[in-house]
N, CA, C and O atoms as CSV, one atom per row, in Angstrom:
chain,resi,resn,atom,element,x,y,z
A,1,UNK,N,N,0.838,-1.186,0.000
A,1,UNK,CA,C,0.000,0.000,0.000
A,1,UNK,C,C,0.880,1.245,0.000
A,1,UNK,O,O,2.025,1.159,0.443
A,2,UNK,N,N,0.379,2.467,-0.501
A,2,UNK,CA,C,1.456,3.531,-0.816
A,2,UNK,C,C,0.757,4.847,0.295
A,2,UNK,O,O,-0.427,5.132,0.477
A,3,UNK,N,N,2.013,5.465,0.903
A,3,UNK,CA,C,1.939,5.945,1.508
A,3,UNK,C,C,2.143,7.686,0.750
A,3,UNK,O,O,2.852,7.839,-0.244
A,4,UNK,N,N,1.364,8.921,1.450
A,4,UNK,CA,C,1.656,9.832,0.598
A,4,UNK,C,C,2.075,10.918,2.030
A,4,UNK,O,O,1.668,10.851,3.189
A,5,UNK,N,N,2.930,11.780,1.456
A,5,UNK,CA,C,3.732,12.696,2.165
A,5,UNK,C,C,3.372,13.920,1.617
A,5,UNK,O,O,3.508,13.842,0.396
A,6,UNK,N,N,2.957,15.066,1.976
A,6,UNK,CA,C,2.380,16.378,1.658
A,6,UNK,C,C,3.441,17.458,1.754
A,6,UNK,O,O,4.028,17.858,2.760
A,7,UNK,N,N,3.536,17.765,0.751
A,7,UNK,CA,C,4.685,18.809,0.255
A,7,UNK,C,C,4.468,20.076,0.260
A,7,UNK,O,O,5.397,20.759,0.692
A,8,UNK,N,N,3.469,20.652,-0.107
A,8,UNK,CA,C,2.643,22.119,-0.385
A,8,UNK,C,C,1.362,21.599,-0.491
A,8,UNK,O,O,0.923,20.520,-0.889
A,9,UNK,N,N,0.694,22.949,0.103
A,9,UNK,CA,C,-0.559,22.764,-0.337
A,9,UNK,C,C,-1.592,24.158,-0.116
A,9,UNK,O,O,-1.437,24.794,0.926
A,10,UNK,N,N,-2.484,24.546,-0.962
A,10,UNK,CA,C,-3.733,25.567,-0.630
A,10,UNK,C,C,-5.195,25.406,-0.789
A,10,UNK,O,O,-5.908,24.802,-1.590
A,11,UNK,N,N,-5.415,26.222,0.343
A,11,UNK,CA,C,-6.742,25.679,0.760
A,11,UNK,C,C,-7.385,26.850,0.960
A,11,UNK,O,O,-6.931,27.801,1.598
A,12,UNK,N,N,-9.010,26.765,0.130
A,12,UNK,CA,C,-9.913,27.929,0.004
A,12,UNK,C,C,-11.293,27.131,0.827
A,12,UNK,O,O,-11.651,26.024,0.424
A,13,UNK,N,N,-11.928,27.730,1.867
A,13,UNK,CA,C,-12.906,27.584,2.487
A,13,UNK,C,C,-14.432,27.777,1.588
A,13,UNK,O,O,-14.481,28.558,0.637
A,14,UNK,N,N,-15.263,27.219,1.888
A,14,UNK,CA,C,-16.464,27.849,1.277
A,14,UNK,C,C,-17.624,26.949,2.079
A,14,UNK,O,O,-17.396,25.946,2.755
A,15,UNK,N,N,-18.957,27.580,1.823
A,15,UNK,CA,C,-20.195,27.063,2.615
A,15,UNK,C,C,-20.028,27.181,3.871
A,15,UNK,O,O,-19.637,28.113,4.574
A,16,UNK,N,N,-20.514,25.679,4.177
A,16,UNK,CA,C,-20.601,25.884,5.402
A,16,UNK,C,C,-19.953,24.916,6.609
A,16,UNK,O,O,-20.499,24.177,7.428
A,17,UNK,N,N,-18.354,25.292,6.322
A,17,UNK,CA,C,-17.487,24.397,7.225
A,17,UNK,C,C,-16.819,23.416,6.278
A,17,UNK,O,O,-16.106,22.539,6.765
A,18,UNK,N,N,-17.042,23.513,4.576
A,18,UNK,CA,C,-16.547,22.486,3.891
A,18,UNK,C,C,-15.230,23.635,3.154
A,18,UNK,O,O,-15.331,24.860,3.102
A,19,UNK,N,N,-14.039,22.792,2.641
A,19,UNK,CA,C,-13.330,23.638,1.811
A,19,UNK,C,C,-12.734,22.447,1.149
A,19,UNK,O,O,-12.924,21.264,1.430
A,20,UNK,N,N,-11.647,23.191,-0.190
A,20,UNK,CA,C,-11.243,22.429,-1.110
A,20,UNK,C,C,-9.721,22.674,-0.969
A,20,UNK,O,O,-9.369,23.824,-0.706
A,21,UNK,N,N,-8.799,21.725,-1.116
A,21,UNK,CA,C,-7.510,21.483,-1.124
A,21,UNK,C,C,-6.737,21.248,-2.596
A,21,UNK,O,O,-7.051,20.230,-3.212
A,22,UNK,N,N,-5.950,21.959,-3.059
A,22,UNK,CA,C,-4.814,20.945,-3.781
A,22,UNK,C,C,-3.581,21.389,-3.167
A,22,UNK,O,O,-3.154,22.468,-2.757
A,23,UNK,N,N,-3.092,20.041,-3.249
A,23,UNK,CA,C,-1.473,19.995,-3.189
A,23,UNK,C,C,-0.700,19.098,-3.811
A,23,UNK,O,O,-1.451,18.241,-4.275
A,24,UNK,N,N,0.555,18.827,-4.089
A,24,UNK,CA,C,1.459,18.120,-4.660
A,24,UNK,C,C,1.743,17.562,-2.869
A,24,UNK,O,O,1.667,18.061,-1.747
A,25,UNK,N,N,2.142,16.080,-3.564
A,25,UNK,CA,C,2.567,15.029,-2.259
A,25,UNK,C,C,3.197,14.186,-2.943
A,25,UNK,O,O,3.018,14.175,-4.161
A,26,UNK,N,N,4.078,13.284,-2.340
A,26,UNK,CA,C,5.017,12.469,-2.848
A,26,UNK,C,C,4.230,11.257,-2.307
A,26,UNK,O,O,3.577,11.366,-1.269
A,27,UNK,N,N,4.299,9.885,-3.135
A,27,UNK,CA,C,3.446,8.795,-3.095
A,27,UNK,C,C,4.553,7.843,-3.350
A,27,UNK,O,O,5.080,7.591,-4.434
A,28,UNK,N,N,4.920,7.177,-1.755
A,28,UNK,CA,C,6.192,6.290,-1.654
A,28,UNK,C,C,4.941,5.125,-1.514
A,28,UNK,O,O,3.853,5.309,-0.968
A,29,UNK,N,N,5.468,3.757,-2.233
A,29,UNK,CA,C,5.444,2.515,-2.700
A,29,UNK,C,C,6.737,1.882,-2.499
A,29,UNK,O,O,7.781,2.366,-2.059
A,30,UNK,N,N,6.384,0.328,-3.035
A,30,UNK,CA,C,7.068,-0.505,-3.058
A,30,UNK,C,C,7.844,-0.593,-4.589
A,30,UNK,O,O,8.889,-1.236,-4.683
A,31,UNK,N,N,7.244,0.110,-5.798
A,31,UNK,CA,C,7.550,0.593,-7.017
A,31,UNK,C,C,8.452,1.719,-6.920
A,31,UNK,O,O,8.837,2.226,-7.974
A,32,UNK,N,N,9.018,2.388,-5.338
A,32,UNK,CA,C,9.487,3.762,-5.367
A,32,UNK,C,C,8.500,5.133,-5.266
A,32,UNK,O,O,7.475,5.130,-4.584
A,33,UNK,N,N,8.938,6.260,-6.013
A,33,UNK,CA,C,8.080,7.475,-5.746
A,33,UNK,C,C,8.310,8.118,-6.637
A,33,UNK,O,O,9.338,8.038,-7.310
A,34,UNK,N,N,7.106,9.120,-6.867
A,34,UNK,CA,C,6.462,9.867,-7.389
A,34,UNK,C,C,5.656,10.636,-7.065
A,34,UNK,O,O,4.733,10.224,-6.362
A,35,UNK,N,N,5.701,12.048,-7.456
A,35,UNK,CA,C,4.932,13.383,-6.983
A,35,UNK,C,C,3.564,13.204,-8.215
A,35,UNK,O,O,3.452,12.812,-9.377
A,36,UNK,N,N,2.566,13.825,-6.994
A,36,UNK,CA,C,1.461,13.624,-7.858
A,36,UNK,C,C,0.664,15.312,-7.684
A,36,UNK,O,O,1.395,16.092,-7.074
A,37,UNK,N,N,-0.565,15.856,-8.095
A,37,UNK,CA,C,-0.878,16.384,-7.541
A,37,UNK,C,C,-2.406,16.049,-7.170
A,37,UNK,O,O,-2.971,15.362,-8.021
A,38,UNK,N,N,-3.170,16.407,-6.059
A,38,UNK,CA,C,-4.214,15.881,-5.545
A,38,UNK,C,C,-5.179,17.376,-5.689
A,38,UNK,O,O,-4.836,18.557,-5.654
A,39,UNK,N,N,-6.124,16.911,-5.811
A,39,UNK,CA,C,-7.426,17.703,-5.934
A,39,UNK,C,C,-8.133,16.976,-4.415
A,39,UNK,O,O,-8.194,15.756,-4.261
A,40,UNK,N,N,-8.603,17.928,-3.434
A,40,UNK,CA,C,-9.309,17.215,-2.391
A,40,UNK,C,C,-10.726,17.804,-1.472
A,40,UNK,O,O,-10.633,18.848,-0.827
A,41,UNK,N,N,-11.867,17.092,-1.505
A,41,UNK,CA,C,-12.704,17.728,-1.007
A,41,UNK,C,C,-13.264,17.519,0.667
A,41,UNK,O,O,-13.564,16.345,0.883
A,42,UNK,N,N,-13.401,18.200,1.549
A,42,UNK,CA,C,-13.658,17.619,2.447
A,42,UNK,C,C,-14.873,19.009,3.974
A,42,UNK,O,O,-15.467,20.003,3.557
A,43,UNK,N,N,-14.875,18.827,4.654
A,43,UNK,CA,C,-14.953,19.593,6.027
A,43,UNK,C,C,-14.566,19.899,7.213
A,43,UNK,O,O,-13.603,19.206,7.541
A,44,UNK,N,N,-14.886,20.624,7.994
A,44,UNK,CA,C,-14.250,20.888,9.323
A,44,UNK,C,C,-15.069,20.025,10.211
A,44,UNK,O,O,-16.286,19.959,10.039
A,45,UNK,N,N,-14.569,19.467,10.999
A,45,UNK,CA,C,-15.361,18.987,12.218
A,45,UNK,C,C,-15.296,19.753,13.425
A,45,UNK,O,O,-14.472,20.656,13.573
A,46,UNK,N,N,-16.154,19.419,14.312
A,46,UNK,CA,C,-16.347,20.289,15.574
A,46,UNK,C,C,-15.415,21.112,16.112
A,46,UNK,O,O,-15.440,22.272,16.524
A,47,UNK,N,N,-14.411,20.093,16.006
A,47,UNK,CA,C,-13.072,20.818,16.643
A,47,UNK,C,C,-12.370,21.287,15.937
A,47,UNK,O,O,-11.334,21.663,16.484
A,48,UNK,N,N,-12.459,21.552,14.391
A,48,UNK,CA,C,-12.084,22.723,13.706
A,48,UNK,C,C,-10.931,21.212,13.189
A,48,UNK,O,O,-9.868,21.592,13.678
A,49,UNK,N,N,-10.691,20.122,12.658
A,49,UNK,CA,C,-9.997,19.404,11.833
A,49,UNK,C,C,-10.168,19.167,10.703
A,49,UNK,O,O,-11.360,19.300,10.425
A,50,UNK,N,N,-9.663,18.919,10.002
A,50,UNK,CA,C,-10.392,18.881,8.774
A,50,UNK,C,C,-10.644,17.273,8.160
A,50,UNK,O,O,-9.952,16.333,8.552
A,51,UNK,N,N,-11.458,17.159,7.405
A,51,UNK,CA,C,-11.928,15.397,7.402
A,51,UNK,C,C,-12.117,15.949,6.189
A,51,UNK,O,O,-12.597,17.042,5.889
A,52,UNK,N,N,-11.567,14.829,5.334
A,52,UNK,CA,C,-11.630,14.597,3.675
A,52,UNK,C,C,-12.563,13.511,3.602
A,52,UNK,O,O,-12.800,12.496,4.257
A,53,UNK,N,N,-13.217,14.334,2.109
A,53,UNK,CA,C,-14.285,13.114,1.790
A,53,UNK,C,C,-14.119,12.761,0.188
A,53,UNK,O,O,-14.747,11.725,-0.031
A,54,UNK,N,N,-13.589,13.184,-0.819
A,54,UNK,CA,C,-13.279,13.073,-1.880
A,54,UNK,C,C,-11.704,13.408,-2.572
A,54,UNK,O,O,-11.092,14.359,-2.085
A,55,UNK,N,N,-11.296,12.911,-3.290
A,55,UNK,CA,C,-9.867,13.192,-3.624
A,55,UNK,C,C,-9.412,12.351,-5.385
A,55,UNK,O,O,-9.568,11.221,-5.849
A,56,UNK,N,N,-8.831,13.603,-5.883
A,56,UNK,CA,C,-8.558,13.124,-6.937
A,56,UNK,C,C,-7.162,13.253,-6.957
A,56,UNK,O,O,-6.658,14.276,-6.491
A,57,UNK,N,N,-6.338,12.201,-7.516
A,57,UNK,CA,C,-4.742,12.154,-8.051
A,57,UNK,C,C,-4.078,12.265,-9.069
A,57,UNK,O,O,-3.829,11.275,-9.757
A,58,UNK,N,N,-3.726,13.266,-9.329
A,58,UNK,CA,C,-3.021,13.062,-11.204
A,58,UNK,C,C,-1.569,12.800,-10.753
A,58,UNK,O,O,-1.173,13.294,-9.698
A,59,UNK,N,N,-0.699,11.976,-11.585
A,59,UNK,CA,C,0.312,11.852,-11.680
A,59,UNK,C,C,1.341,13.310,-12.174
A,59,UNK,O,O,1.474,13.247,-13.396
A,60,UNK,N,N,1.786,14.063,-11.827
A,60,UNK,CA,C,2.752,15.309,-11.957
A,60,UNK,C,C,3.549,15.382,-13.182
A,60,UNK,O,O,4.770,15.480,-13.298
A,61,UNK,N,N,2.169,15.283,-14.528
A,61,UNK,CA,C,3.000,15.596,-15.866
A,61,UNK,C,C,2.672,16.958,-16.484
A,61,UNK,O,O,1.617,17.537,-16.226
A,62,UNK,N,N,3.644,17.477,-17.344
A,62,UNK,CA,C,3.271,18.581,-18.172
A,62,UNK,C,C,1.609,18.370,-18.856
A,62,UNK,O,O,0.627,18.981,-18.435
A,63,UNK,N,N,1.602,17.950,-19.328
A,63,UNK,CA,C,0.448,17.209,-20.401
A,63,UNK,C,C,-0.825,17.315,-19.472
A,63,UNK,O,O,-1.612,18.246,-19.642
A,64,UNK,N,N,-1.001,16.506,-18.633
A,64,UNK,CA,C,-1.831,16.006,-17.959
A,64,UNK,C,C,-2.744,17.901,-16.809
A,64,UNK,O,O,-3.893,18.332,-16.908
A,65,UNK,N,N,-1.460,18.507,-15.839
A,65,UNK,CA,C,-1.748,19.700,-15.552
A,65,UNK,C,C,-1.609,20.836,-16.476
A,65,UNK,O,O,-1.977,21.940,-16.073
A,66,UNK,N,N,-1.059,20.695,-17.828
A,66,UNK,CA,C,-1.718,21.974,-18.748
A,66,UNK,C,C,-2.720,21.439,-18.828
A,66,UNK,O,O,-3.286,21.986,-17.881
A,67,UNK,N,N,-3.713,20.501,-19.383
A,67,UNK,CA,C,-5.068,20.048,-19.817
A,67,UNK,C,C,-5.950,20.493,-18.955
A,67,UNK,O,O,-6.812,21.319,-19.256
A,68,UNK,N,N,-5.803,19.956,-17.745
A,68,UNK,CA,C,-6.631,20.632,-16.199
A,68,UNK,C,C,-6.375,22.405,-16.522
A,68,UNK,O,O,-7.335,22.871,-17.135
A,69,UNK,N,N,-5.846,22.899,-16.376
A,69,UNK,CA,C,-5.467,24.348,-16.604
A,69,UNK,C,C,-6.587,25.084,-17.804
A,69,UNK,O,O,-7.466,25.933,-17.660
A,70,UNK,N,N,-6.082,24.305,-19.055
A,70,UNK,CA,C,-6.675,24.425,-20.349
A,70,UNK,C,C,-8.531,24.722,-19.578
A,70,UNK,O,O,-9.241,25.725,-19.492
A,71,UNK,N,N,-8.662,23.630,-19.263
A,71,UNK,CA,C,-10.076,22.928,-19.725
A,71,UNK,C,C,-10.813,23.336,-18.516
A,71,UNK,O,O,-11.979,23.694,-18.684
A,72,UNK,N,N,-10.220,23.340,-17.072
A,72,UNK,CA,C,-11.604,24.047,-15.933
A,72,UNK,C,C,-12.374,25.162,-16.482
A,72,UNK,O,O,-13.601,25.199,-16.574
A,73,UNK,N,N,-11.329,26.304,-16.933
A,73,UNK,CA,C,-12.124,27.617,-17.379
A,73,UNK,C,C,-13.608,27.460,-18.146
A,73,UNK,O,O,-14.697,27.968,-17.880
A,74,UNK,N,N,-13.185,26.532,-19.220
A,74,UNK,CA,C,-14.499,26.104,-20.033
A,74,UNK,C,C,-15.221,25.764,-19.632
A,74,UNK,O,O,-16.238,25.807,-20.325
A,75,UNK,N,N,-15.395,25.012,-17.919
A,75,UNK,CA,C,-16.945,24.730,-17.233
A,75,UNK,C,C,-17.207,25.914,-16.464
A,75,UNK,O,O,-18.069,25.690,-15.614
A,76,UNK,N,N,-16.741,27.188,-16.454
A,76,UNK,CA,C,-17.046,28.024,-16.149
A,76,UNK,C,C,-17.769,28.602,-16.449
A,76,UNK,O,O,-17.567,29.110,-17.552
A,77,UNK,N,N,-19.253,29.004,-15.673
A,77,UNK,CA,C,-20.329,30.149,-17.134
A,77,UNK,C,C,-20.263,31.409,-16.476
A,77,UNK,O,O,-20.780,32.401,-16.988
């Protein structure tokens, strides 16, 4: 199972106690490592922690984060 290590990251609040994360993290395996970057959704709990409930991983290529870059704007109205 691969373990991930958090390198940077920013985080914008919204609603009500929920906010959204990305960061780049390093994802050590038994294959070695690799930086990825994560898209992550989650909330605050009582005591003000934060609890993730969704998360996406791209692998840390040119290609892959120009496309994301490219293409959010366009679901924008």
């Amino acid at each position: 199972m691969a373990e991930f290590e958090k390198i940077e990251s920013e985080v914008i609040e919204f609603g009500e106690g929920e906010f959204l994360e990305i960061c780049r993290k390093r994802k050590i395996s038994k294959e070695g490592e690799e930086e990825v970057i994560a898209i992550e959704k989650g909330f605050l709990d009582e005591k003000g922690n934060r609890r993730y409930r969704n998360n996406l991983s791209i692998p840390e290529e040119d290609r892959l984060v120009d496309f994301l870059v490219e293409k959010l704007p366009e679901f924008k109205d």
